[in-house]
FIKOLZA-1660 file (N, C-alpha, C; in steps of 0.1 Angstrom, whole numbers, plus 5000, padded with zeros to 4 digits):
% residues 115
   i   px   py   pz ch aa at
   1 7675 4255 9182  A  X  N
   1 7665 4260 9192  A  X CA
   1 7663 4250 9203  A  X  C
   2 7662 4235 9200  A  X  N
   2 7662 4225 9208  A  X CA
   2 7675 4224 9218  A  X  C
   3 7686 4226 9218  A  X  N
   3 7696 4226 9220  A  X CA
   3 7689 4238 9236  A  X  C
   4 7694 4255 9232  A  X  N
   4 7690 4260 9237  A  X CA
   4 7679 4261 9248  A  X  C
   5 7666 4255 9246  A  X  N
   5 7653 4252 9254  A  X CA
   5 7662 4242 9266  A  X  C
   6 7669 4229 9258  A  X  N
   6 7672 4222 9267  A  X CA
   6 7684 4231 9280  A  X  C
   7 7688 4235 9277  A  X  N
   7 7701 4243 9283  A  X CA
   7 7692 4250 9294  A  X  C
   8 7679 4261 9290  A  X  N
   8 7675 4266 9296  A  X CA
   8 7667 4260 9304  A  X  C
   9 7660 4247 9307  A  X  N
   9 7656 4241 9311  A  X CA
   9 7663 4236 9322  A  X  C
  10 7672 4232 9316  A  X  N
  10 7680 4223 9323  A  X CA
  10 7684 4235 9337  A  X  C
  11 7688 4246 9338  A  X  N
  11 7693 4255 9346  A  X CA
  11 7682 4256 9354  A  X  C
  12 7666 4253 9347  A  X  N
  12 7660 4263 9357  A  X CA
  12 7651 4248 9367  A  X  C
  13 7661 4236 9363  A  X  N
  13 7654 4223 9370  A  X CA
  13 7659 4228 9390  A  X  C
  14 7674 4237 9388  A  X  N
  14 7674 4234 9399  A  X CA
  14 7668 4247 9410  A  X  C
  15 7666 4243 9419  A  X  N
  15 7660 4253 9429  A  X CA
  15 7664 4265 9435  A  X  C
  16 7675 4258 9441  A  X  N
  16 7686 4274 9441  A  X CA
  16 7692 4279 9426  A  X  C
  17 7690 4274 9418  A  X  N
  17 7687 4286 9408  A  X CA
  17 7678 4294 9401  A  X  C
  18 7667 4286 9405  A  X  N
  18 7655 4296 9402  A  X CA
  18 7651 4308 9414  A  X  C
  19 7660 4303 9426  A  X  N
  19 7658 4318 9439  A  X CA
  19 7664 4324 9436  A  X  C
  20 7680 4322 9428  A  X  N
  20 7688 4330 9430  A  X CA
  20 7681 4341 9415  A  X  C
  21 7675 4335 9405  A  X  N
  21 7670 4345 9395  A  X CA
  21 7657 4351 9397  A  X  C
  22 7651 4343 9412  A  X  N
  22 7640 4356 9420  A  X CA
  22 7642 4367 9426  A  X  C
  23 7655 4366 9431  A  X  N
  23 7664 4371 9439  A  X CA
  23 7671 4384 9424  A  X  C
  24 7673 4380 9418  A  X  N
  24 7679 4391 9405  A  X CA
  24 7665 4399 9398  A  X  C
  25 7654 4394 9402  A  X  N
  25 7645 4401 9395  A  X CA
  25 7642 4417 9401  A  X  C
  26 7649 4415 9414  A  X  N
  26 7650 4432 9426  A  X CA
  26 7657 4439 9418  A  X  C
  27 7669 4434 9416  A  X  N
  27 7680 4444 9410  A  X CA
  27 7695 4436 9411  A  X  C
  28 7703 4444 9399  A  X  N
  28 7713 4437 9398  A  X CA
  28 7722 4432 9418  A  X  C
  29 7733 4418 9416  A  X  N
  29 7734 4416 9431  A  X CA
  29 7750 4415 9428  A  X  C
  30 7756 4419 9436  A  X  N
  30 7770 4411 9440  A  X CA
  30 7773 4396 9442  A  X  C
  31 7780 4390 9437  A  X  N
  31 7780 4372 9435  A  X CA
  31 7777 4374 9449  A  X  C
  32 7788 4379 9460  A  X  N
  32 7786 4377 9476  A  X CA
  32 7773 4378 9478  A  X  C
  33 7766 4388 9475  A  X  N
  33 7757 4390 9478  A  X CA
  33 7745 4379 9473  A  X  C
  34 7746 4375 9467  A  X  N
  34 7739 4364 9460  A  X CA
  34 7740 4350 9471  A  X  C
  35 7748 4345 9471  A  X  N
  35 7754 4340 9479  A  X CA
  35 7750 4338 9495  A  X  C
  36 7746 4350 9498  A  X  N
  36 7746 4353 9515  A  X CA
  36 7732 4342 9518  A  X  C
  37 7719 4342 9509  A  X  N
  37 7711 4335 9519  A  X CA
  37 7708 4322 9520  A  X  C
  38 7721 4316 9513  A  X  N
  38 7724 4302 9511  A  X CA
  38 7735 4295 9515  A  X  C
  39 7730 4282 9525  A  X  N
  39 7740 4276 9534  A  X CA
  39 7749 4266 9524  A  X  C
  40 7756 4273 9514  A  X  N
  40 7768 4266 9505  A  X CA
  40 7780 4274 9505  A  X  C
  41 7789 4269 9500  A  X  N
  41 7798 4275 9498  A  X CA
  41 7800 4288 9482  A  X  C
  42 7808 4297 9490  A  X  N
  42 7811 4306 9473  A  X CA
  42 7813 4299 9460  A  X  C
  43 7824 4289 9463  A  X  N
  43 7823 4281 9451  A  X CA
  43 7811 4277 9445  A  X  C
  44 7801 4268 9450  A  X  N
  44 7794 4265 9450  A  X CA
  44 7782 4274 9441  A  X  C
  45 7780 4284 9448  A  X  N
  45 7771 4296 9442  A  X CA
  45 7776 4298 9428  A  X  C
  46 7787 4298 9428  A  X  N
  46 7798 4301 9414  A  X CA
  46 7790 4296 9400  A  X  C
  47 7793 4280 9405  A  X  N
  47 7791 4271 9401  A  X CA
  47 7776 4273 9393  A  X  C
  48 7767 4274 9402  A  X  N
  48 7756 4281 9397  A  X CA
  48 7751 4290 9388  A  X  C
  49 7759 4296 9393  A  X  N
  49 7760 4315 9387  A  X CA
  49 7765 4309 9372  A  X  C
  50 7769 4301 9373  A  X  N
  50 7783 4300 9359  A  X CA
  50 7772 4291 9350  A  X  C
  51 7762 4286 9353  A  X  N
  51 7747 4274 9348  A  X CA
  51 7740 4284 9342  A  X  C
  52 7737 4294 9351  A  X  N
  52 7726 4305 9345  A  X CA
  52 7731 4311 9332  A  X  C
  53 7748 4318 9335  A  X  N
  53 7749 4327 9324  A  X CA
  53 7750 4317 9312  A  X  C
  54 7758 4303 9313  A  X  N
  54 7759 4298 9298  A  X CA
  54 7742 4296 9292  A  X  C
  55 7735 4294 9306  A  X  N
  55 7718 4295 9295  A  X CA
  55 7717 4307 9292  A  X  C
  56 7720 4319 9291  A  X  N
  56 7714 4333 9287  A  X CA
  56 7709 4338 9303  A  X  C
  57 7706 4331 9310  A  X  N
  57 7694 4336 9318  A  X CA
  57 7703 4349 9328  A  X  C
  58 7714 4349 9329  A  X  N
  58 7720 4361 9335  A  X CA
  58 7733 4366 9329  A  X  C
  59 7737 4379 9331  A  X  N
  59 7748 4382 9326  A  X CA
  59 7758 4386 9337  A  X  C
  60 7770 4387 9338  A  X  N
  60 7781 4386 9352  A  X CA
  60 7791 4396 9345  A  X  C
  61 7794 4405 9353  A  X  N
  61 7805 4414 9348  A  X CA
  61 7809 4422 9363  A  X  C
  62 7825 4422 9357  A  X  N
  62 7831 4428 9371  A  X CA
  62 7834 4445 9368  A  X  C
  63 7830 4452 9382  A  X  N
  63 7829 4463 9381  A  X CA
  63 7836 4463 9391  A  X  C
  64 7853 4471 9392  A  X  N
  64 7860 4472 9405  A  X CA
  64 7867 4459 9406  A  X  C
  65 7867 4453 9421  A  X  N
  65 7870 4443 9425  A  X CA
  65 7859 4431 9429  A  X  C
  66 7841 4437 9423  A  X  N
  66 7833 4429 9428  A  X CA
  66 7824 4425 9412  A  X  C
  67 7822 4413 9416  A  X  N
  67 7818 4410 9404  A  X CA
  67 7800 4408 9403  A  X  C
  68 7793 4411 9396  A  X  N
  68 7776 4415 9396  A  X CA
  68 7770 4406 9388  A  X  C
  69 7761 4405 9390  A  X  N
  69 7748 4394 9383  A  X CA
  69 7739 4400 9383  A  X  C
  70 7734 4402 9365  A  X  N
  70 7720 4409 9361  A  X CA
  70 7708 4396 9354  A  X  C
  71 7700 4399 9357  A  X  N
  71 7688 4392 9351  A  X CA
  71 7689 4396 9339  A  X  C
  72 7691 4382 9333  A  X  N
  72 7686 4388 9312  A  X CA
  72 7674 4393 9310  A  X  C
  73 7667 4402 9305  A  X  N
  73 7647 4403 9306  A  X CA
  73 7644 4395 9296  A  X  C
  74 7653 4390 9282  A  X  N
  74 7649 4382 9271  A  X CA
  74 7651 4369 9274  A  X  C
  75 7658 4366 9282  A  X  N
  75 7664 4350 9281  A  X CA
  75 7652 4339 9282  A  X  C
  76 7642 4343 9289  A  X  N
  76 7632 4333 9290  A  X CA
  76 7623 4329 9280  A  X  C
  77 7619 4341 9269  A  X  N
  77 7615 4343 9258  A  X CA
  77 7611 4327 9249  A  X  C
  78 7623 4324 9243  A  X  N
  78 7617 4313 9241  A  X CA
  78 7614 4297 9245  A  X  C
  79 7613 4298 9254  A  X  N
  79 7610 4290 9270  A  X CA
  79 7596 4295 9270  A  X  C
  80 7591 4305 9273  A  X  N
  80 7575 4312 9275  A  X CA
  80 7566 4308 9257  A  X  C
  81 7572 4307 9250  A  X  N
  81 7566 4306 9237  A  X CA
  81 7565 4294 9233  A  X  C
  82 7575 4284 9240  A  X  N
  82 7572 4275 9236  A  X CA
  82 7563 4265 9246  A  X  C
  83 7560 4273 9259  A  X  N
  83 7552 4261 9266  A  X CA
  83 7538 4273 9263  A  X  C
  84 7532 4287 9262  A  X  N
  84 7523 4292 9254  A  X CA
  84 7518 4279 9247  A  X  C
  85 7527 4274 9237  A  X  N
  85 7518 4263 9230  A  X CA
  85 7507 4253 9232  A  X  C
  86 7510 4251 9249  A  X  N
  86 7505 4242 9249  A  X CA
  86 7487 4250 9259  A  X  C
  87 7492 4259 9254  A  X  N
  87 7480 4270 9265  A  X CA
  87 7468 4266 9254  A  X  C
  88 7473 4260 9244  A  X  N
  88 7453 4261 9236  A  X CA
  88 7442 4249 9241  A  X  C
  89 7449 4242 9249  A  X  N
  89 7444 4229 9257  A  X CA
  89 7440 4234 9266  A  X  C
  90 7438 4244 9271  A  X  N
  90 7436 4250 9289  A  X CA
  90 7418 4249 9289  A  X  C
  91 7410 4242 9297  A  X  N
  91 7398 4238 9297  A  X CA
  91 7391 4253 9299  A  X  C
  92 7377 4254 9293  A  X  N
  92 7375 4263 9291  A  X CA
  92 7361 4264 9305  A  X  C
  93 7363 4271 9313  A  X  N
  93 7355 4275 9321  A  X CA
  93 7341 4282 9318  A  X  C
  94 7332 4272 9315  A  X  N
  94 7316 4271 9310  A  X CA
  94 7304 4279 9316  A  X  C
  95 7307 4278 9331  A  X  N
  95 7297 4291 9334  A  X CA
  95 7302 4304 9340  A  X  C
  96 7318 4303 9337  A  X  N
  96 7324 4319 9333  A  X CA
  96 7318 4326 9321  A  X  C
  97 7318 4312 9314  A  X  N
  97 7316 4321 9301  A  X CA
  97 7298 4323 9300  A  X  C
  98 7295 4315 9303  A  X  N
  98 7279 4316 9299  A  X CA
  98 7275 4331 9313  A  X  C
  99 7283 4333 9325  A  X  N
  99 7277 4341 9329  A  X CA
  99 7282 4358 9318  A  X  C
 100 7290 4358 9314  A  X  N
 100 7298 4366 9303  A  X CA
 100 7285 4369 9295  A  X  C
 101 7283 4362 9284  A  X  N
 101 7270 4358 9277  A  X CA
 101 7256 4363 9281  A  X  C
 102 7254 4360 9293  A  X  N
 102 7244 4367 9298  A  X CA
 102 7245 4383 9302  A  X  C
 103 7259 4387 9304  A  X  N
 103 7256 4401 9308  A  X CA
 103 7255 4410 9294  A  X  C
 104 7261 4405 9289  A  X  N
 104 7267 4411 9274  A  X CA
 104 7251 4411 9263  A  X  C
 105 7245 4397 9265  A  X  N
 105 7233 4405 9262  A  X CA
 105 7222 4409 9265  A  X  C
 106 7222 4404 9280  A  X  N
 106 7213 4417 9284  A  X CA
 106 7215 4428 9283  A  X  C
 107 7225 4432 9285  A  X  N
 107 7232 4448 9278  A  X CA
 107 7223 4452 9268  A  X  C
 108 7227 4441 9258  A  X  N
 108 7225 4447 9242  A  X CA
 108 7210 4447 9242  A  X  C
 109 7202 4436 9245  A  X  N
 109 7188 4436 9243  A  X CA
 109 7182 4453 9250  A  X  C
 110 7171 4457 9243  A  X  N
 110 7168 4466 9245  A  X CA
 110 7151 4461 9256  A  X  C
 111 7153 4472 9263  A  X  N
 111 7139 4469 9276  A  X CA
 111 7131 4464 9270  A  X  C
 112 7122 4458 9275  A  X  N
 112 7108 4456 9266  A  X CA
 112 7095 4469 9280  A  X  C
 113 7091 4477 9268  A  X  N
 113 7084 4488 9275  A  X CA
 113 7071 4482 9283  A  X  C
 114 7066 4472 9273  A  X  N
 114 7053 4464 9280  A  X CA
 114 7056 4455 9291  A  X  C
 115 7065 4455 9298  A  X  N
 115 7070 4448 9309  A  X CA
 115 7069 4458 9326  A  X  C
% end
């Protein structure tokens, strides 16, 4: 599992790889096409392309003469679960909650008629 997180980590340190899997979250793309809004070369993008799929994070298959790049929907999965973990530290916003508290029972309390 450690192994994995790191791989997938490691892919998503760099920048033009996390546009280019912003960029796949529209719909599947043509490598060219992937490619077009970035001042590198095809290789280059390859190169890339070739980081994502060994993490899971995309899948590449040639259809015809042109070859396509899909967003995995699971690959991030356990990446999301395991920083989750650290979500039970998240400070808890005190007069969210106390205005919460207040509506909730005034709700419940019932009128007072002699008022």
């Amino acid at each position: 599992m450690s192994d994995a997180l790191d791989t997938t980590f490691a892919a998503l340190a760099d920048p033009t790889r996390r546009a280019i899997l912003t960029m796949l979250l529209e719909d599947d793309m043509a490598v060219t096409d992937v490619a077009e809004p970035f001042e590198m070369s095809l290789a280059a993008i390859s190169k890339h392309l070739g980081i994502l799929s060994r993490a899971g994070l995309i899948s590449q298959e040639k259809r015809g003469r042109v070859k396509w790049c899909k967003l995995e929907p699971d690959a991030l999965r356990a990446a999301s679960v395991w920083m989750q973990g650290f979500g039970q530290f998240e400070p808890v916003n005190l007069d969210a909650f106390e205005r919460f508290l207040a509506a909730e029972l005034g709700e419940a309390q019932p009128e007072d008629p002699a008022a």
